[in-house]
KOLTOR-522076 format. One line per 10 residues: number of its first residue (from 1); their letters; for each residue y, x negated, z of C-alpha. Coordinates in nm, 3 decimals, decimal comma, m for minus. Layout:
NUM> a> Y:X:Z; ...
This chain:
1> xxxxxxxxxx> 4,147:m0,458:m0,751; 3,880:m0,175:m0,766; 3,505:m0,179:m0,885; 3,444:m0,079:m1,247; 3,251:0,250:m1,278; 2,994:0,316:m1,523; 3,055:0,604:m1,745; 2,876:0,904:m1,795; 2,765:0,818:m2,208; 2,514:1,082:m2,214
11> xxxxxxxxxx> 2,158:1,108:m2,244; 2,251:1,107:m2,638; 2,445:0,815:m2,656; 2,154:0,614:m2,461; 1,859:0,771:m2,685; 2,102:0,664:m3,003; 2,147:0,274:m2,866; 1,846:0,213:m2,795; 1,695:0,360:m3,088; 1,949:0,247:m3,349
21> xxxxxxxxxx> 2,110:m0,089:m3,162; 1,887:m0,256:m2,933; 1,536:m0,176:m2,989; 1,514:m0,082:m3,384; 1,230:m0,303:m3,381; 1,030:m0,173:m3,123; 1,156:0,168:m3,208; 0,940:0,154:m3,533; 0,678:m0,027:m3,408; 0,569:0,176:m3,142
31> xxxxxxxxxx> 0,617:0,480:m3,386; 0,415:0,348:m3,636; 0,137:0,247:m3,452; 0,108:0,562:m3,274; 0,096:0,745:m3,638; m0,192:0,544:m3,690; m0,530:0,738:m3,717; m0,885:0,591:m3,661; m1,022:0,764:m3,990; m0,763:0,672:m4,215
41> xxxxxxxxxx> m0,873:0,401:m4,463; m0,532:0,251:m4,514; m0,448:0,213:m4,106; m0,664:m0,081:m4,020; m0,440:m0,246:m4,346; m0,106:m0,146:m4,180; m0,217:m0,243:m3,859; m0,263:m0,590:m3,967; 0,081:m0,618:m4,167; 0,241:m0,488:m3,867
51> xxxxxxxxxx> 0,153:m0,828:m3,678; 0,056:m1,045:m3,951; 0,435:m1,222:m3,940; 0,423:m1,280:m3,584; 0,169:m1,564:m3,489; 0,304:m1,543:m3,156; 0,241:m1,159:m3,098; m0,114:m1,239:m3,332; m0,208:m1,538:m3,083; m0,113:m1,252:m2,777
61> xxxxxxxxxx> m0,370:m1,013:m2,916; m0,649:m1,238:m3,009; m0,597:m1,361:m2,649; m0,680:m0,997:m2,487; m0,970:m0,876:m2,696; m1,112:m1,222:m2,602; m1,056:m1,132:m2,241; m1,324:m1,057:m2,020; m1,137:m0,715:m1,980; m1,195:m0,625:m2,364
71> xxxxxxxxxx> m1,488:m0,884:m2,470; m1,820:m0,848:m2,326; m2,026:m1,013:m2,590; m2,020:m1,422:m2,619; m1,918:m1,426:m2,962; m1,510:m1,538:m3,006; m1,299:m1,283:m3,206; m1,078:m1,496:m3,419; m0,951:m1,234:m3,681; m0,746:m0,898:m3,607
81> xxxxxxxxxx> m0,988:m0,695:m3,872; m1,275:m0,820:m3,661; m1,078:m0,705:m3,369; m1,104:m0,391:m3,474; m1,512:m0,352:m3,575; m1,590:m0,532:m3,218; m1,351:m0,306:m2,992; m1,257:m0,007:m3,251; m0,990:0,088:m3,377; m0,779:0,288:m3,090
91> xxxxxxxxxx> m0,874:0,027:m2,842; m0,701:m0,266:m3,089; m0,390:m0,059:m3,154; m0,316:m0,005:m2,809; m0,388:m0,375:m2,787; m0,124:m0,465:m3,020; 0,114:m0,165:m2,873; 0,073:m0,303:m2,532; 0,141:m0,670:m2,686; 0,463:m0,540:m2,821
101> xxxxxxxxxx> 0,614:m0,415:m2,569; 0,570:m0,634:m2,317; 0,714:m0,901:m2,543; 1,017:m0,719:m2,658; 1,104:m0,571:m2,304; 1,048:m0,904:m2,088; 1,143:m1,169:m2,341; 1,512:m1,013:m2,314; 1,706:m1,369:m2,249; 2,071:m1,220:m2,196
111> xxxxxxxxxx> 1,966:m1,029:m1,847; 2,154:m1,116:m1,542; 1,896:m1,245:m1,242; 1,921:m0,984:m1,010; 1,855:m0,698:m1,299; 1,556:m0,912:m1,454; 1,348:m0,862:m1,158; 1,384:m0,477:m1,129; 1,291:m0,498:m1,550; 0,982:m0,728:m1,431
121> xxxxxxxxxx> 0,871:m0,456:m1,143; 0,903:m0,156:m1,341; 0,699:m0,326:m1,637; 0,441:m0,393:m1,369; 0,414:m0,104:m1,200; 0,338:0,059:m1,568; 0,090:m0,186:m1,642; m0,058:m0,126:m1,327; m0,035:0,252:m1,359; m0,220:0,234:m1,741
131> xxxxxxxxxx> m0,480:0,028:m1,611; m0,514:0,258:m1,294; m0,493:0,608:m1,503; m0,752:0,435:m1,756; m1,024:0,384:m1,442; m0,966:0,726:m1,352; m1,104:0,852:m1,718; m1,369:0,591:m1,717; m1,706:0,744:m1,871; m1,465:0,971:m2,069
141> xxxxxxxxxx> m1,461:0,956:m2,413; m1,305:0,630:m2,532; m1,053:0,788:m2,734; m0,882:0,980:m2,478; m0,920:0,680:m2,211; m0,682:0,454:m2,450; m0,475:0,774:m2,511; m0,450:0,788:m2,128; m0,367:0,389:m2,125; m0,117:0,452:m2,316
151> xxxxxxxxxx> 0,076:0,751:m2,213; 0,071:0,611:m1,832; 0,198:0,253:m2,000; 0,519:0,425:m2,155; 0,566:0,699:m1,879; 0,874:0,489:m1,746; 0,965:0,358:m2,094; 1,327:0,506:m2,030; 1,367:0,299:m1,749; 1,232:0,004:m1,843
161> xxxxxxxxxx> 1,419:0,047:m2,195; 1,757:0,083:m1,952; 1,715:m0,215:m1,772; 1,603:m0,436:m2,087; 1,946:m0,386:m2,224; 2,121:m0,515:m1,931; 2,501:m0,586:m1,951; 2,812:m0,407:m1,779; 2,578:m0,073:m1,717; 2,316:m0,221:m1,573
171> xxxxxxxxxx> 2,426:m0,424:m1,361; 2,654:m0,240:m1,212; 2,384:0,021:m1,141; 2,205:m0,220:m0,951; 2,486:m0,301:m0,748; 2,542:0,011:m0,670; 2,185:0,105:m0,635; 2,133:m0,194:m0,337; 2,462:m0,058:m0,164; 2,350:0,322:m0,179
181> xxxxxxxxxx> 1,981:0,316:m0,225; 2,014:0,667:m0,039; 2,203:0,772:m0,358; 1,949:0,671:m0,624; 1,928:0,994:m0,826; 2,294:1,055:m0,834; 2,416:0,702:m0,917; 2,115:0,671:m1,228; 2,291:1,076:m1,363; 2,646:0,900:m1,292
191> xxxxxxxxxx> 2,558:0,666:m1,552; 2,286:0,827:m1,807; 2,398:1,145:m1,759; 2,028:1,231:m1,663; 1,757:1,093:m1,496; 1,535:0,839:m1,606; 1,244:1,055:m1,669; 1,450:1,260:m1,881; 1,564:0,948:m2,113; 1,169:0,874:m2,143
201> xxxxxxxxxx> 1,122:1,197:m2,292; 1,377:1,187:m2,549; 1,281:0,848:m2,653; 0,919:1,000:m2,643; 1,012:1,281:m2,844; 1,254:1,071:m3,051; 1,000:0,801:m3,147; 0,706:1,002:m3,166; 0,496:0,884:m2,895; 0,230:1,146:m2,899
211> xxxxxxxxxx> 0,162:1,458:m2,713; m0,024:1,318:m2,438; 0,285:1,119:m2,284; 0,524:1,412:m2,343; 0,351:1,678:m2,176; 0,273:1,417:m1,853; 0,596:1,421:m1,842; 0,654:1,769:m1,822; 0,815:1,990:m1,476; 0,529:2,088:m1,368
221> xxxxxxxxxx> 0,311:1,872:m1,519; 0,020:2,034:m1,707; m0,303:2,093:m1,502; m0,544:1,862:m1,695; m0,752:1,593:m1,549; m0,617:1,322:m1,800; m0,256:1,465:m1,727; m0,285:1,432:m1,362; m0,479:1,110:m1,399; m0,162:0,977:m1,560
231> xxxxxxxxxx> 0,084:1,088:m1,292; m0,126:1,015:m1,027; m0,171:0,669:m1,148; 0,195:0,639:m1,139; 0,303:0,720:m0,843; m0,012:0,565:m0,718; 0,138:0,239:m0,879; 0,429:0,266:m0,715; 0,319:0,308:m0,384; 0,143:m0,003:m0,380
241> xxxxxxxxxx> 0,465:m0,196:m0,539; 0,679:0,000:m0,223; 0,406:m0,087:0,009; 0,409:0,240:0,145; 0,126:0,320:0,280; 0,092:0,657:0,380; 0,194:0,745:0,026; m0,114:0,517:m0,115; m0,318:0,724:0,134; m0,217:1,031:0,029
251> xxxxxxxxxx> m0,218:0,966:m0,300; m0,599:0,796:m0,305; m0,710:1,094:m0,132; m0,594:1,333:m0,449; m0,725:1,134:m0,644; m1,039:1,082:m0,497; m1,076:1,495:m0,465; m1,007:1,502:m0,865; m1,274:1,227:m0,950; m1,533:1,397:m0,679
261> xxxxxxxxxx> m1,600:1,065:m0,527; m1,523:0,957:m0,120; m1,216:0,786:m0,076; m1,328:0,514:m0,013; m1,510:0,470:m0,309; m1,224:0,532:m0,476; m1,003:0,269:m0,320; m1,266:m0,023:m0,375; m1,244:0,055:m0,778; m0,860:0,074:m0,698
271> xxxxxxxxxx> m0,867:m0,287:m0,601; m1,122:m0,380:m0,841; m0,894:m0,231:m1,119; m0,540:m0,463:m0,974; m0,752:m0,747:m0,928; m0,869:m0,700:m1,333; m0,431:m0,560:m1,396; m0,325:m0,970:m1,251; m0,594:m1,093:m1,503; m0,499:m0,904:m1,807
281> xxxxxxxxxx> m0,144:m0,978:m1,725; m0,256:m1,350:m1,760; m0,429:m1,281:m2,092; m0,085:m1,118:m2,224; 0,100:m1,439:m2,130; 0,306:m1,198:m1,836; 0,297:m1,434:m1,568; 0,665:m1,270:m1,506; 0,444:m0,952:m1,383; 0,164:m1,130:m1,190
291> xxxxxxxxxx> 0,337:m1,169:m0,858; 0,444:m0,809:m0,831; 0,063:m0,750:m0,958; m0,150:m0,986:m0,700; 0,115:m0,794:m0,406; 0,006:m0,475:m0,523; m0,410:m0,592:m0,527; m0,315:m0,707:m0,162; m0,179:m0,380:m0,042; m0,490:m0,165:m0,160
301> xxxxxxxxxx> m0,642:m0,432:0,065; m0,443:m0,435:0,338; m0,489:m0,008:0,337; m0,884:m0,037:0,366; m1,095:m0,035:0,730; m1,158:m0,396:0,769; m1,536:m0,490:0,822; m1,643:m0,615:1,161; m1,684:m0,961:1,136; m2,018:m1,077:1,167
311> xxxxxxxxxx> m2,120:m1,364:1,419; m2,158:m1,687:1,200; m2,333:m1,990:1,362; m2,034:m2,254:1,247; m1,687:m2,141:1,185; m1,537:m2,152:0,859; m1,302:m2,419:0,815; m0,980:m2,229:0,764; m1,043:m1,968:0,945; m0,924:m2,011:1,382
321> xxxxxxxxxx> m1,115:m1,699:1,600; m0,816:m1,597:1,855; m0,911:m1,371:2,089; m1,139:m1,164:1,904; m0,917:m1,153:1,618; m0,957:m1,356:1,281; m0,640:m1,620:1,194; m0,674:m1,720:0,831; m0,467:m2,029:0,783; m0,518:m2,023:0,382
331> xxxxxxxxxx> m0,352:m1,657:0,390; m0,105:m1,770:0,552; m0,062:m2,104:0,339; m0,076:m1,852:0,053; 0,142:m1,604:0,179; 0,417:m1,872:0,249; 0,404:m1,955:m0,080; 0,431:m1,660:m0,248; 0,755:m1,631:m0,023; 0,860:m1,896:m0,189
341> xxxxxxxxxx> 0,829:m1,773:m0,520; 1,004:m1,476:m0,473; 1,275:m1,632:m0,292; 1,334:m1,855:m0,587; 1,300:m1,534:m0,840; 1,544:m1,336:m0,579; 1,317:m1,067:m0,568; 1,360:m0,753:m0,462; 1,349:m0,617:m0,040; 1,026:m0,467:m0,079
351> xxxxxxxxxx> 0,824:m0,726:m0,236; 0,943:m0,982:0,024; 0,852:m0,794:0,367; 0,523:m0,679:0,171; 0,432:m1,050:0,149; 0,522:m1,100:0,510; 0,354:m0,804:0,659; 0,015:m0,929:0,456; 0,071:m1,288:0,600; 0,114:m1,168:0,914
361> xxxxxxxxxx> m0,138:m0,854:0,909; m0,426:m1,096:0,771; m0,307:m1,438:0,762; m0,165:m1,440:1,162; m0,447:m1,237:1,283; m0,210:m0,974:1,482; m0,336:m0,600:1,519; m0,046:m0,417:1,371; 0,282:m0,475:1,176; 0,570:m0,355:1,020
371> xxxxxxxxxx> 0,969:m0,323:0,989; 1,209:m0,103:1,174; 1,501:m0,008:0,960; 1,850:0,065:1,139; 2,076:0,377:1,010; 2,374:0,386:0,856; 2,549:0,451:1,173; 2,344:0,199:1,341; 2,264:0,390:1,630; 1,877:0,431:1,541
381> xxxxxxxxxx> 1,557:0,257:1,366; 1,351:0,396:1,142; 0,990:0,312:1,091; 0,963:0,211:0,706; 0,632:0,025:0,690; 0,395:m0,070:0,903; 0,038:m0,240:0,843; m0,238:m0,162:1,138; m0,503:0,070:1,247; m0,227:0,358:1,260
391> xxxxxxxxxx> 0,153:0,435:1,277; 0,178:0,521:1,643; 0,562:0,515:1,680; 0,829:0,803:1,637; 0,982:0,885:1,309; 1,289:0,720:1,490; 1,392:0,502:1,808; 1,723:0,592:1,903; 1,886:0,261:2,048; 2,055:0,421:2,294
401> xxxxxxxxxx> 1,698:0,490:2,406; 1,602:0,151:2,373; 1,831:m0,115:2,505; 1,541:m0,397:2,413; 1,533:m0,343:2,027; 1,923:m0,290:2,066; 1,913:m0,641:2,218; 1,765:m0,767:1,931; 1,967:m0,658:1,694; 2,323:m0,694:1,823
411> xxxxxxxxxx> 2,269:m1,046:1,951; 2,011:m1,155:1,632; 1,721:m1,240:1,893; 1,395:m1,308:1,846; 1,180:m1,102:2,187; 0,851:m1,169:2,295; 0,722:m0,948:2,571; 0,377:m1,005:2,697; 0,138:m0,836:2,880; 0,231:m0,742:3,313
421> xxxxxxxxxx> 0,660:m0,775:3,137; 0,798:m0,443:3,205; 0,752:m0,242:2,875; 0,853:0,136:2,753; 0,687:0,394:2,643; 0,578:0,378:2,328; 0,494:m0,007:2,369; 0,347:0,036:2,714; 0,069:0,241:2,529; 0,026:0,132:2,217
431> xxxxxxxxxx> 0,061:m0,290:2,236; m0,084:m0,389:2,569; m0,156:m0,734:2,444; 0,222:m0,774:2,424; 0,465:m0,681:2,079; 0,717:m0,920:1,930; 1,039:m0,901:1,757; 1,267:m1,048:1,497; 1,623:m0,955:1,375; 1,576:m0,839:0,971
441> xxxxxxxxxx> 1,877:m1,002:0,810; 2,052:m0,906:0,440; 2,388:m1,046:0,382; 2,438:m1,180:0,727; 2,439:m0,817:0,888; 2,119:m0,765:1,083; 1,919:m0,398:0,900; 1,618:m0,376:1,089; 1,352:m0,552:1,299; 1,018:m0,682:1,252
451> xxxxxxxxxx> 0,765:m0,589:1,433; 0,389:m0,695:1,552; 0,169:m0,669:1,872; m0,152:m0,676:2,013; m0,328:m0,397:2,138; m0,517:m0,441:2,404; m0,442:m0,620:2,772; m0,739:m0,854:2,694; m0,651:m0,975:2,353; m0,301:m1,109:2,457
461> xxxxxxxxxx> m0,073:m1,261:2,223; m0,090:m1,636:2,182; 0,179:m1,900:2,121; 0,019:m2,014:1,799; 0,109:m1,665:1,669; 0,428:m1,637:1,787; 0,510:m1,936:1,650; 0,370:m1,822:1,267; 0,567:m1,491:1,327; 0,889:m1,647:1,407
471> xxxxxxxxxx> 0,790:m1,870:1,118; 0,769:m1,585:0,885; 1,017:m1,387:0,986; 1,243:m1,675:0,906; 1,082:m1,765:0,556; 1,180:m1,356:0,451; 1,514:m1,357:0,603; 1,621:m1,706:0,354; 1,456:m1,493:0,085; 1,713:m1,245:0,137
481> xxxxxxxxxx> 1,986:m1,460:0,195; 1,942:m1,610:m0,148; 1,903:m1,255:m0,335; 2,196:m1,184:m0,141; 2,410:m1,455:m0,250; 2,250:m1,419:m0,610; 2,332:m1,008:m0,571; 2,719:m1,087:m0,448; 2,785:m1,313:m0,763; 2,733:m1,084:m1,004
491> xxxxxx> 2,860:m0,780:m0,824; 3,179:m0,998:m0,790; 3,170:m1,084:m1,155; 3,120:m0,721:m1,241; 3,427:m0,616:m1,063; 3,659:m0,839:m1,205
């Protein structure tokens, strides 16, 4: 019997649904509250009757202008009208926009478990990307830094909207999407009729969103500083949920040249900013987002020169010196975990060899790491993501090249090879203190390697951290045999 195809319904017909059929509510909501003007007598009325029947959504917003995010003062905020004379007006509506749509996007209880967690991701990276674009506007005027917030919170809203729906569409997209990832942009037109971007601004334009969001999401964008902060802040955002690195680099260095700061300045406020996104995610009651949050926080991180450590008359207690290099055993307890977690939410390829790479980057205490993705014809690897110093390795090993990582795949083995074994060229150069691999494994088909190493001749590999990295690589590879299994159930289902 053959697959089920998603139509082509138009950009129209999805603009219409959502409207009209399964988001009426948030539909007028986020229209009204947009209409909303500071110096309008009557707003901070409607304002109020636009969340006074919802204690939940109420209880929500009194929760974040208490935060330490919104609330610098001692004294508790227990009304919404005080809400407003404490923080102002624009930074309360946003408050209650924000509140809003989180809860009517990720409270959706009919989603299948393998297209909740792209829903939970792509509400993330937004929240992330608001809070990012906000820092970039910091000392602005307030006005436009909320009108920033905003715009860079619903610059994905016709994604996120998609998703939220879920049924027969949706999930076949993602089926399709993990089989052809190659093939994004043509399988998302197969079924919208458009792209994504293109459904946000007809919902934008539809819903009137303001001007702001609509022209950031213009081709080209405008050339404005709070424009660019927004789309910056985006892709920034989703760098950091990809892990890709060079694209965070890249990306922090624009940035950086638009704010007229170093870049590293401008990554330490980065990191400041996530660590402040997982803590206003907490004060939203989004714990659903604070996983994919806390990953991104650790990837700014992980992207930073790490300090020197400084000679320290006693050892700390959870942290082992190996040859020179630090072995946290509490980032690796934590990393483990997390690994966990996501196995049991079947979360997505990227956030589980994110998680590893950070366990094994600063929890193992090994110089450089990353994965090797094979090709569709499986006759090279691709270097996807690595964590280190630098990328020293070829855009691509071609196996034929390289009968040792051919080994490793084909037979599923785990290889050690220390220093004074023979080694090629680029290893022979670039991990003198030996390299290890592991066999990457989705669906029981091997896709790629893991890799890590040592540097130099004198700083050799140990058997302690070969041990964690065989460890680790086996933690990720159950995580993706149970999004796997989880991912072949409903594409069955879908199908029949």
């Amino acid at each position: 019997m053959t697959a089920k195809r998603p139509s082509n319904k138009g950009l129209a017909y999805w603009v219409k649904r959502i409207s009209d059929e399964d988001m009426p509510a948030l539909c007028s909501t986020l229209g009204q509250l947009e209409q909303l003007a500071a110096d309008d007598v009557s707003s901070l009325s409607q304002l109020g009757r636009s969340v006074m029947h919802d204690n939940v959504l109420t209880s929500r917003i009194l929760r974040v202008a208490n935060s330490v995010t919104y609330n610098k003062g001692r004294h508790q905020i227990a009304t919404v009208s005080r809400a407003a004379v404490v923080l102002g007006f624009d930074t309360l509506r946003n408050i209650c926009l924000t509140a809003r749509l989180i809860s009517s996007l990720l409270e959706s209880k009919h989603l299948s478990s393998t297209v909740y967690p792209i829903l939970v991701k792509r509400m993330a990276t937004s929240f992330q990307a608001a809070m990012l674009a906000r820092m970039m506007q910091h000392g602005q005027d307030e006005q436009l830094e909320e009108e920033v917030f905003v715009a860079a919170l619903l610059h994905h809203l016709g994604e996120s909207a998609f998703w939220s729906i879920g049924g027969d569409d949706a999930n076949e997209l993602q089926c399709r999407l993990r089989c052809e990832p190659q093939a994004e942009s043509r399988l998302i037109r197969s079924v919208l009729g458009g792209s994504f971007a293109q459904l946000t601004q007809l919902l934008a334009s539809h819903w009137g969103l303001g001007e702001l969001l609509v022209k950031s999401l213009a081709q080209p964008p405008v050339a404005d500083i709070a424009i660019r902060s927004i789309c910056l802040a985006n892709m920034l955002s989703d760098a950091l949920a990809d892990g890709d690195i060079e694209q965070i680099s890249a990306l922090s260095k624009q940035a950086a040249q638009m704010l007229g700061m170093p870049v590293s300045e401008f990554q330490h406020r980065v990191q400041r900013c996530t660590k402040a996104t997982v803590k206003l995610a907490q004060a939203y009651d989004a714990p659903q987002l604070c996983d994919v949050l806390v990953a991104q926080s650790e990837m700014i991180q992980a992207t930073q020169p790490q300090p020197q450590p400084q000679p320290q008359p006693q050892p700390q207690q959870s942290a082992v010196k190996i040859s020179g290099t630090e072995r946290d055993e509490s980032i690796q307890l934590r990393q483990l975990r997390l690994l966990t977690t996501l196995a049991e939410q079947q979360a997505d390829f990227i956030q589980v060899v994110q998680a590893t790479l950070v366990g094994l980057k600063q929890g193992v205490g090994l110089d450089r790491c990353g994965v090797f993705v094979i090709s569709q014809d499986r006759q090279s690897l691709s270097v996807r993501m690595m964590q280190g110093d630098d990328n020293p390795f070829p855009g691509q090993f071609e196996l034929q090249h390289f009968p040792l990582l051919a080994t490793a795949i084909r037979q599923q083995q785990i290889i050690n090879i220390m220093p004074g074994e023979m080694m090629l060229p680029p290893f022979s150069r670039v991990a003198a203190g030996g390299f290890m691999l592991a066999p990457l494994v989705v669906e029981e088909q091997v896709i790629g390697l893991f890799y890590a190493d040592r540097q130099d001749a004198d700083r050799p590999l140990t058997e302690q951290q070969q041990n964690d990295f065989i460890h680790f690589a086996r933690q990720a590879n159950q995580c993706f045999a149970l999004a796997a299994r989880q991912s072949i159930s409903s594409c069955v289902a879908n199908k029949f």
